[in-house]
C-alpha positions, 0 to 999 in steps of 0.5 A: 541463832534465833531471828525476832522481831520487836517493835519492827525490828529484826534481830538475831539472837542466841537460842535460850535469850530471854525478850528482855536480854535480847531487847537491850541488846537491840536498844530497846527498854523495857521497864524492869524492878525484879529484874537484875543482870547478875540474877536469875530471872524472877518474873515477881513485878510484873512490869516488864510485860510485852504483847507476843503474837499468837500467845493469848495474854501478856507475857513477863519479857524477864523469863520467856525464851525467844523463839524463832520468828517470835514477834513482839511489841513493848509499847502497845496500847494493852502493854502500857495499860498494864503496866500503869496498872501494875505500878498502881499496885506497888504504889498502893501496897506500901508508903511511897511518899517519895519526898521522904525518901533518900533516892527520890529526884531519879534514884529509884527505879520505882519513881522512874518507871512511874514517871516514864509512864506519864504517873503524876498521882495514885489511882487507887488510895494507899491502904498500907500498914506501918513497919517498923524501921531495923537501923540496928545494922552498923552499916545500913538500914532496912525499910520495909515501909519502901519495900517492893518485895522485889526479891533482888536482895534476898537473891543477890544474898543467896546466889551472890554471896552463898549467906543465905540472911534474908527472905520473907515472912508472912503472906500477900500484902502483910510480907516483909524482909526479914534475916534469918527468923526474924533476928535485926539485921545487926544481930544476924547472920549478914556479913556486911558484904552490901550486896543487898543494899546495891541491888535494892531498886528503891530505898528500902535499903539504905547505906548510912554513909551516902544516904541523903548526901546527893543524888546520883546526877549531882556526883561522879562514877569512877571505876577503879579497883579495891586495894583492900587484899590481893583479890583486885576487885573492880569497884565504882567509886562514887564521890562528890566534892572530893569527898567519896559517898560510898564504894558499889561492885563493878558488874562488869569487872571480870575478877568479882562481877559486881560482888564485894565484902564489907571489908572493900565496900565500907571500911574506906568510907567508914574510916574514921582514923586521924588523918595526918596532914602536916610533917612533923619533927621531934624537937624537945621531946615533943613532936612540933610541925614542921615544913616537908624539907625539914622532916626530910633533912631530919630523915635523911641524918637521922637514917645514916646514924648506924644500922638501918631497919626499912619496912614497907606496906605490901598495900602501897602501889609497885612503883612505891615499892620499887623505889623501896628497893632501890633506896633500902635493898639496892641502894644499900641504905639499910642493913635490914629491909622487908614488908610488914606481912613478911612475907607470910601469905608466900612461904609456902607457895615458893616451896611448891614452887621450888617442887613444880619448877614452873609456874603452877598457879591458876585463876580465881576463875577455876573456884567458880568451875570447881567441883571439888574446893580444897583449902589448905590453912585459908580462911576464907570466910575471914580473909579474901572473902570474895574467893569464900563466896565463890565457894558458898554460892557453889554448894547448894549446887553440888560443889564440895569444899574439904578444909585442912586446918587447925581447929580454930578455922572459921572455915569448918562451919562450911566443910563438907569434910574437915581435917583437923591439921594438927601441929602438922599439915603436911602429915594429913595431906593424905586424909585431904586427898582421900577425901577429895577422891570419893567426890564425884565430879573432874574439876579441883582447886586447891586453895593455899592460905597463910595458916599453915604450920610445918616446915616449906620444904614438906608442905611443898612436898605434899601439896605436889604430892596431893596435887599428883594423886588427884591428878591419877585419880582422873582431876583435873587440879589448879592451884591458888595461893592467897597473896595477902594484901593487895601488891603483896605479890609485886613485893614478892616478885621484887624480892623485898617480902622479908622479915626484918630483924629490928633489934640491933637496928640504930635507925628505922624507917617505916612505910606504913601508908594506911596501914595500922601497925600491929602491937608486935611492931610497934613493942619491936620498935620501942628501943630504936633510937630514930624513927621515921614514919610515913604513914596516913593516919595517926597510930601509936608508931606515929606518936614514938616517931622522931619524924613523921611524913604524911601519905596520900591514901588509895584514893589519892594517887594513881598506881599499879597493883598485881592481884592475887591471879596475876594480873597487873591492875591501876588505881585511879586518881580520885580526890585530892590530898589535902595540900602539903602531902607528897606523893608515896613515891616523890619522898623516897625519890627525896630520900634517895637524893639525899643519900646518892641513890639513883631510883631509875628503871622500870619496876615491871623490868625489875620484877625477878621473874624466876619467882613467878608463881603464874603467867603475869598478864599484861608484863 
């Protein structure tokens, strides 16, 4: 530990902690714009300088090191001076007519920092050359005019997301933001993860949904989490008037820290589907609306007529889940049952399972420490993107990623060895491990994608058998199955993730929640002559449905979720559901009541814990 003092007070701190870092961690502000936590320090504005004893000129508190006995003042007379000085040349250099702007009235970092400096006007004359506005990005737009040339998001692009889209063209005051060589943004390279967006201090950066709907005092900050995959993103919902302005990381999330993928940041609040407020009934060949204990006397006569086929979501919460299970499995109610994923993402995890006889899986944590990233039918830049950043951002830091899949993969772009999996991924295992052993480095993680062809029992075989030979080979080795959506592994460990047989079903009752139903369920379901569907949005399978309920969306209702690693998460409630929508699990609570199950117990208790693929944290 290192002891300086600032503004007269002593602290102590750990060698190798900036003046910055360790004048927040004594309450102390210092002003910043290039700085951000999840980012290297820069040291390009200039406005963090502080007065260090015996150092001759000012010194920027982002980068200097403390050092012991080191004294410092942040609000002396030459440190106020310079920086007043400072933020008159970021003024100067661009249009900053603030009442333009979407984050003027406390939102932008540059309006306060002049405003906590006493700023009331321009001392120098503003000698700035227009830039064109890029709005050609479906999800944000870029505006030099209001740019600092702070960097954060050509950083956050590059160390937080491994992309690479942005950076500067030209020199001094003519710089500008620029993807990739000049391209628009919509045409680039960016992947629409908004990183770049979040961390931007002014309104250079804007997000088309939120922009000019409030600013941040007037709406209110939920943290909750993403149930766009099995990741479990931690997210910060931000919303006003029970209506949702845009979607932020958490940076203090201990699974993404603060990073997201379009997918979690956008596709919420972008959703521009039907949303279904009233239950309906099919009378006359039409379906009309109907009160809610009409839909459900209809349901629950409808579904004793003859075989039952149930389906669910994986993405719905665990006690929505469990309530499924004990009405369909349990209960008896159907003769088929399962999710609509099927499974898919787990097939193969189960296999090495059976091979291992323990839990074997490690965390997510394990990509970030790898050296070596072995993925095996995962599509990572498609699916779980924020596990493939993990491994972008490593590998222009050594990290080495060898990909086994068919050639179709997205992931190829990014291999440093590709194997071309053929028809049969167990059959090139081997040319995966000899690989992975000409890498230096101790740490492996293999990662277990849903792209995988070939019987379990052999990939289970070899995984194990990789696993082993890299383990002789002196690695040290964890393993990670993608679980596919977001409560795919409760469904999982309640033992309902099945494919179902619909074709001789009489009846069928499909949870959709918010999911879209493919093309293949809805051409399985044509001939089922009784449908129910519980869905929140208006779909092709809505439209056949003899009776649809309408669902409350992620937003709406509180639940619990096991993330891909294990951990079991909650959502939180955020906004009201427009009125006439039950809960997800009050209508099969209903249901049940109506055919003489009882939907009792505990889902945790219910959870087959033979199946368990890693230690479950917080069951």
């Amino acid at each position: 530990m290192v002891t300086v003092t600032i503004d007269g007070k002593k602290i102590e701190v750990a060698e190798g902690t900036t003046v910055l870092r360790a004048a927040e961690s004594a309450g102390i502000t210092i002003p910043t714009l290039c700085d951000h936590k999840s980012l290297t320090p820069y040291g390009g504005c200039r406005l963090c300088l502080v007065e260090v004893e015996g150092m001759r000129t000012l010194q920027p508190s982002c980068t200097l090191p403390v050092s012991p006995n080191m004294v410092i003042k942040t609000d002396s007379a030459k440190v106020k001076e310079a920086r007043k000085f400072v933020l008159t040349l970021i003024f100067s250099e661009r249009n900053h007519f603030c009442m333009y702007c979407q984050v003027s009235g406390g939102d932008c970092e540059l309006q306060n920092a002049a405003y906590a400096e006493g700023m009331t006007h321009w001392p120098l004359q503003p000698n700035w050359q227009p830039f064109a506005v890029d709005a050609s990005h479906p999800f944000f737009v870029l505006d030099n005019n209001r740019c600092i040339l702070c960097r954060r998001c050509v950083r956050a692009c590059a160390e937080l997301i491994g992309n690479f889209t942005l950076g500067i063209e030209e020199r001094g005051a003519n710089s500008y933001l620029v993807a990739d060589l000049g391209t628009p943004l919509g045409d680039s390279t960016c992947i629409s993860c908004g990183s770049c967006v979040q961390v931007c201090p002014t309104g250079a950066l804007i997000d088309r949904q939120s922009a000019y709907l409030g600013r941040e005092k007037d709406t209110t900050r939920t943290n909750t989490i993403c149930t766009q995959c099995s990741i479990g993103c931690g997210i910060d919902v931000i919303h006003r008037d029970n209506h949702i302005s845009r979607i932020e990381g958490n940076w203090d999330a201990e699974i993404n820290k603060g990073i997201l993928c379009g997918l979690g940041r956008f596709e919420p609040v972008e959703n521009k589907r039907d949303r279904l407020v009233t239950p309906m009934v099919r009378k006359d060949n039409m379906l009309k609306a109907a009160r809610y204990e009409d839909a459900l006397a209809a349901a629950s006569v409808g579904l004793k007529n003859g075989s039952t086929a149930a389906i669910i979501s994986s993405s719905l919460p665990a006690s929505a889940l469990f309530a499924f299970k004990k009405v369909f499995a349990d209960g008896g109610k159907a003769t088929e049952y399962g999710t609509l994923d099927e499974g898919e993402y787990l097939h193969y995890a189960d296999a090495i399972k059976s091979v291992f006889k323990k839990p074997f899986e490690t965390t997510l944590q394990s990509i970030e420490e790898a050296d070596i990233v072995i993925s095996i039918g995962a599509d990572f830049v498609k699916d779980h993107q924020v596990a493939g950043f993990m491994v972008k951002r490593g590998q222009p830091f050594g990290k080495k990623l060898v990909v086994l899949a068919e050639k179709s993969s997205l992931a190829k772009e990014y291999a440093d060895v590709f194997v071309d999996a053929g028809s049969n991924y167990a059959v090139n295992l081997d040319k995966v491990l000899n690989s992975a052993k000409t890498f230096a480095g101790t740490k492996v993680v293999v990662l277990l994608g849903k792209d995988i062809s070939g019987s379990e029992e052999s990939i289970g075989k070899g995984v194990v058998a990789l696993v082993d030979g890299l383990k002789k080979a002196g690695k040290e080795v964890g393993v990670i199955s993608f679980k596919g959506k977001s409560n795919a592994y409760t469904a999982y460990l309640l033992d309902i993730d099945k494919s179902v047989n619909i074709k001789d079903a009489k009846s069928a009752f499909v949870f959709l929640g918010e999911e879209e139903p493919s093309q293949k369920l809805v051409k399985s379901l044509e001939k089922v002559p009784f449908l129910v569907v519980q869905a929140a949005f208006a779909s092709p399978l809505t439209a056949r449905a003899d009776v649809v309920i309408p669902s409350p969306i992620w937003s709406e209702t509180e639940g619990s979720f096991i993330n891909m690693e294990g951990k079991v998460q909650t959502t939180k409630k955020i906004l009201q559901s427009p009125e006439g929508i039950v809960d997800y699990s009050t209508v099969l609570g209903d249901l049940a009541k109506a055919a003489g199950v009882k939907v009792d117990g505990d889902w945790q208790k219910s959870i087959d814990k033979s199946r368990l693929l890693s230690e479950l944290a917080g069951v």
